[in-house]
C-alpha positions in Angstrom: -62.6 -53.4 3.9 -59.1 -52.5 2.6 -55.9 -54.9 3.6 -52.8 -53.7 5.8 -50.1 -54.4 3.2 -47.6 -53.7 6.4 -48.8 -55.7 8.7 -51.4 -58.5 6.7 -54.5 -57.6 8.7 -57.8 -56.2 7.7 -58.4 -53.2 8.2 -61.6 -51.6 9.1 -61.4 -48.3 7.6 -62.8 -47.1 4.0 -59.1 -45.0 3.8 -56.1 -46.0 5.6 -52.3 -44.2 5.7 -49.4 -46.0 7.3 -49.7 -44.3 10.5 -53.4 -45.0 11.0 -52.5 -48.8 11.5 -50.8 -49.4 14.9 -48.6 -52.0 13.4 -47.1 -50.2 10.8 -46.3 -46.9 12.9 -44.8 -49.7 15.5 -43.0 -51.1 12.3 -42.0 -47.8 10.9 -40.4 -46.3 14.4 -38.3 -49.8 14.5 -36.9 -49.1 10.9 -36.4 -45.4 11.7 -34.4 -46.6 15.0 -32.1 -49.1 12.7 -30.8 -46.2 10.8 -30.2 -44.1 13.2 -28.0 -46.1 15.1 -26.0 -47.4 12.1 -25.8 -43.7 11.4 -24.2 -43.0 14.9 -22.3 -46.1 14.9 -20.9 -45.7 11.6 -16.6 -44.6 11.9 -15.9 -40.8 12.1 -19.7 -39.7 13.5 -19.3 -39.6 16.5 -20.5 -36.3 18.5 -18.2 -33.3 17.2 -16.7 -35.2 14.4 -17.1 -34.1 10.9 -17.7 -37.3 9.0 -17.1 -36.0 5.7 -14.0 -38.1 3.8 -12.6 -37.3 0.4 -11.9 -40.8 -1.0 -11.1 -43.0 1.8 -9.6 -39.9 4.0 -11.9 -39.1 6.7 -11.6 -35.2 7.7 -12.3 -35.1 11.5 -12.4 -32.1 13.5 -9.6 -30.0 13.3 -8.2 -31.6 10.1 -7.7 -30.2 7.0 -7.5 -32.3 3.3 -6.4 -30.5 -0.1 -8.5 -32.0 -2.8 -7.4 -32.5 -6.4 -9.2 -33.1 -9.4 -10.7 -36.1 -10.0 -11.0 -36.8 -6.5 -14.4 -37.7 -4.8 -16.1 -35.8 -1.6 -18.2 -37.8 0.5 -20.3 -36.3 3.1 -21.9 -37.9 5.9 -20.2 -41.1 5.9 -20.3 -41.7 2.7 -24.1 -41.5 2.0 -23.8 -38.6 -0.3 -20.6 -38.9 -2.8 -19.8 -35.4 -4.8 -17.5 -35.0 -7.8 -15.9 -31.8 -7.2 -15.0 -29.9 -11.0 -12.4 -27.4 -11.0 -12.4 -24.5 -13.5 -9.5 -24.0 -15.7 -6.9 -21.9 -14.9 -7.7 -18.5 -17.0 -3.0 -18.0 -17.0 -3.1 -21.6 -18.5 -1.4 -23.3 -15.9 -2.4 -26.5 -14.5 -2.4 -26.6 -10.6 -3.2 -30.3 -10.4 -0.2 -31.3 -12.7 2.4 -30.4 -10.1 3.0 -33.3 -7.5 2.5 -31.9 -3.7 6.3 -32.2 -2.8 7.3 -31.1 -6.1 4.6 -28.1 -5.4 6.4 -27.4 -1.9 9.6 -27.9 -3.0 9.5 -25.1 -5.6 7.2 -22.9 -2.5 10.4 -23.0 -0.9 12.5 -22.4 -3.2 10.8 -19.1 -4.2 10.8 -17.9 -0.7 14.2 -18.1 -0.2 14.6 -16.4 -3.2 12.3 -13.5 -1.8 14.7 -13.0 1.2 17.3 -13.5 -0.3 16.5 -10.2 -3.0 14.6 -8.2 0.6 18.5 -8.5 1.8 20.3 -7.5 -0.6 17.7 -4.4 -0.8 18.2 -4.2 2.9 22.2 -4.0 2.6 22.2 -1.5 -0.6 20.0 1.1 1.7 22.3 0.9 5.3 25.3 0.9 2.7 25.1 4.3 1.5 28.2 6.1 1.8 28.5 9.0 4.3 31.3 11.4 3.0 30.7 13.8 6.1 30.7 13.7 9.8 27.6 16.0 10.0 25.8 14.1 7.4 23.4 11.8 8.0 23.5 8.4 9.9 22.1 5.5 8.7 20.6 4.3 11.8 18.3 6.9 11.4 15.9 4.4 10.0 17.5 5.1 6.1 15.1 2.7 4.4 11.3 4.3 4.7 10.6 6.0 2.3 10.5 9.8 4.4 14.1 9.5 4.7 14.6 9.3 1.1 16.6 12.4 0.8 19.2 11.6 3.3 20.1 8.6 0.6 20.0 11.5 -2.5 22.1 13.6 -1.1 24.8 11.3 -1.3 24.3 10.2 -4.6 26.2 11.7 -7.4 23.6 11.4 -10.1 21.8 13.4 -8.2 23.8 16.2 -6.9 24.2 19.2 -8.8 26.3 21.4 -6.8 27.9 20.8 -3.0 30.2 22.5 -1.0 31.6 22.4 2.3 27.7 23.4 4.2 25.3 22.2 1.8 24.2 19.8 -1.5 22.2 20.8 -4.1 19.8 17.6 -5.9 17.7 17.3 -8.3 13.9 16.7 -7.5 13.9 13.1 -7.7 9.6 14.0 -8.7 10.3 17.8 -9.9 6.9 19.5 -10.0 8.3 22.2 -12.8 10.7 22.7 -15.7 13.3 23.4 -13.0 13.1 22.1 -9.9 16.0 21.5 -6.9 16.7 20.7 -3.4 19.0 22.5 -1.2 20.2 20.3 1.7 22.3 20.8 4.7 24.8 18.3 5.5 24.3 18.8 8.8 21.4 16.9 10.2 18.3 19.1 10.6 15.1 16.5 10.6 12.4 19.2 10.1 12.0 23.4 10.3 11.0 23.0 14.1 14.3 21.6 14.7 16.3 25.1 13.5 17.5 27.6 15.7 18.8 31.1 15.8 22.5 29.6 15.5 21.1 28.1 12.4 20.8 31.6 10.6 23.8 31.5 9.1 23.8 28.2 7.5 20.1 29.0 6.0 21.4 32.4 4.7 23.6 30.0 2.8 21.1 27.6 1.5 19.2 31.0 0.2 22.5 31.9 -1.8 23.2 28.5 -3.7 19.7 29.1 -4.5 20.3 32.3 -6.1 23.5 30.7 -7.8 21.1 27.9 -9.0 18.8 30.3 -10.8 21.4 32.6 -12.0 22.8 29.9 -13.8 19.6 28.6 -15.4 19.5 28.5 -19.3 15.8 30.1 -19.2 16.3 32.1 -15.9 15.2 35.3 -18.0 12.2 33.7 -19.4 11.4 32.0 -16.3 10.1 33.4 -12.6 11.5 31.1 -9.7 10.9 30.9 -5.9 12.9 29.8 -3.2 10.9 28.8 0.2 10.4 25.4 2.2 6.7 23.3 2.9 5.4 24.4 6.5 4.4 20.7 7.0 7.2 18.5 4.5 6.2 15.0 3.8 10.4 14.7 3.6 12.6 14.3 6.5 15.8 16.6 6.6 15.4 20.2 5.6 15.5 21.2 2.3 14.9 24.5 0.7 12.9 24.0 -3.1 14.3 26.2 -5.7 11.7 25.7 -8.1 10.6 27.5 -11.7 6.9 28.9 -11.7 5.8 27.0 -15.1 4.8 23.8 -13.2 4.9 22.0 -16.5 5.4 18.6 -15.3 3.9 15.6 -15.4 4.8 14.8 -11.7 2.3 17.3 -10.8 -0.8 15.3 -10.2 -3.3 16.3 -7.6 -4.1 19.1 -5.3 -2.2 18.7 -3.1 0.9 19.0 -5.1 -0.6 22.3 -6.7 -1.6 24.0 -3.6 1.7 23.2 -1.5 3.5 25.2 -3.9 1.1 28.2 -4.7 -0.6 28.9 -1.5 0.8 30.3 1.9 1.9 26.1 2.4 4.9 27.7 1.0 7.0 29.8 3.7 9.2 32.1 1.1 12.7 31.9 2.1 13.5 35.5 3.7 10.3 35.4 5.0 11.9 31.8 7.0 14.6 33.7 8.1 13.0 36.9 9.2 11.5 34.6 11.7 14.7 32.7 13.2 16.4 35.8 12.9 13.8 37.4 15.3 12.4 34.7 17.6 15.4 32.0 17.6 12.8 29.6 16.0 9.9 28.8 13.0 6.5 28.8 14.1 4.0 27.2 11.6 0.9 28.6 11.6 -1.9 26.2 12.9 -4.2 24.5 10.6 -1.6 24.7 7.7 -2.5 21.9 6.3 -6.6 22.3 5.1 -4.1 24.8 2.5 -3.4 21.6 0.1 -7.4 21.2 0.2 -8.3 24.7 -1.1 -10.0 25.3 -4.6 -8.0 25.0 -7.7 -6.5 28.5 -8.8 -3.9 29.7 -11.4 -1.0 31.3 -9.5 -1.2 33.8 -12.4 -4.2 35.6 -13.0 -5.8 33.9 -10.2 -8.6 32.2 -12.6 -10.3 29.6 -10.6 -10.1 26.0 -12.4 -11.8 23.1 -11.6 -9.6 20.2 -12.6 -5.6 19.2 -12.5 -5.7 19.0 -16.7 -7.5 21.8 -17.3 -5.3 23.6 -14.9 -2.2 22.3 -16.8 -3.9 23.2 -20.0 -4.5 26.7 -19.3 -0.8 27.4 -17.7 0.5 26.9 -21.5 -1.7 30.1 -21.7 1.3 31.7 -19.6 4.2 29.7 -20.3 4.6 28.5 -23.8 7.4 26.0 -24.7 
């Protein structure tokens, strides 16, 4: 006969557990119901509260706390208390050493000082001076980045030559020894915007052109073409006057290789030809899948397999 330590009776069992004796799984349900209804009764757990407090702040629903070091996270009304560690700063700075309206003060601060810089960046691009009528306006959505060379053209660190029709610029990225931009002061956005009373002013552009090799130190040592990208990436049109060396190291990729060296790259009487006979440009479809084609030198039409290599082996063909 073993004695109920729970309830002081005797029990008549060899082996007891606490839920073999009536009285203790009466006494054990009792204690079970005690806790759970300080649990529920306990501030901040009520149904769809989170209970959870950091110190003495409880975070209900919705709420939102910032810990800081040294500060203690309780969870479940207080019935599990956590230290939270932070790591260290790998810059050095100390995060917790700031006070928060110190913190927010200097948040502020550096925001207006972010505006203030992203308008004065603002007012330098609309504030580009326009020299003629024809020329570009800057409502035109100057600031992206497409519309780049409508802000070149009127710079004179860039130009090289103008004239009453046309500016020539340096490429701001030359892919070449020699590489320009002829441009229109008149505004042309793109080739499918040129017509056939255009022929004249693109005869023109073809001539500077010509004046721009002619006048080139290594223009006997050097082959040049003159044509315009079926698909530019630029707005306004621009005719490339560019030496067939391609030593540069703004020639990166593919892309830049192929748009240059493949039929990507209308020849400039061919251009004309074509408003001079059919009042407009036609680019042939699928132009683009050009820039994707396989690697090839424009010289002995050797098939290479990588951007350095191809540079390498052009020094083959155009020694310094």
């Amino acid at each position: 006969m073993l004695k109920c330590q729970t309830a002081g009776l005797l029990a008549k069992m060899e082996v007891i557990s606490p839920f073999s004796c009536p009285t203790c799984r009466l006494l054990f349900w009792v204690e079970a119901r005690k806790r759970l209804s300080k649990t529920k009764n306990a501030p901040g757990s009520k149904l769809g509260v989170n209970p959870t407090s950091i110190d003495t702040v409880v975070v209900g629903t919705g709420s939102e706390v910032k810990m800081k070091p040294g500060q203690q996270l309780h969870v479940v009304n207080q019935l599990y208390p956590y230290t939270v560690q932070f790591k260290e700063d790998p810059t050095g700075s100390h995060g917790g050493s700031k006070r928060p309206r110190e913190s927010a003060s200097e948040d502020r601060e550096n925001q207006r000082e972010a505006q203030k810089t992203k308008a004065a960046k603002q007012t330098e691009k609309v504030s580009v001076p326009v020299s003629h009528g024809d020329a570009t306006n800057t409502s035109e959505g100057v600031g992206h980045w497409s519309q780049g060379l409508k802000t070149s053209m009127q710079d004179p660190k860039m130009q090289v030559y103008k004239d009453d029709k046309v500016v020539v610029i340096k490429d701001k990225y030359p892919k070449a020894r020699y590489h320009w931009l002829v441009l229109p002061w008149q505004s042309i956005p793109s080739l499918k915007a040129l017509r056939e009373e255009h022929c004249d002013l693109v005869k023109h552009m073809q001539q500077v052109a010509d004046q721009m090799v002619e006048q080139c130190p290594d223009a006997s040592s050097l082959r040049f073409r003159t044509g315009y990208h079926a698909i530019p990436s630029m707005s306004h049109v621009h005719l490339h006057v560019i030496s067939q060396d391609f030593d540069s190291p703004c020639l990166k990729n593919k892309k830049h290789w192929n748009s240059f060296t493949t039929d990507y790259f209308i020849e400039s009487h061919d251009l004309f030809q074509m408003l001079e006979a059919n009042g407009r440009v036609t680019v042939k479809e699928g132009a683009s899948e050009l820039l994707k084609l396989p690697l090839r030198c424009h010289v002995c039409r050797k098939d290479i397999p990588t951007i350095p290599a191809l540079k390498e082996h052009l020094k083959s063909h155009f020694p310094r």
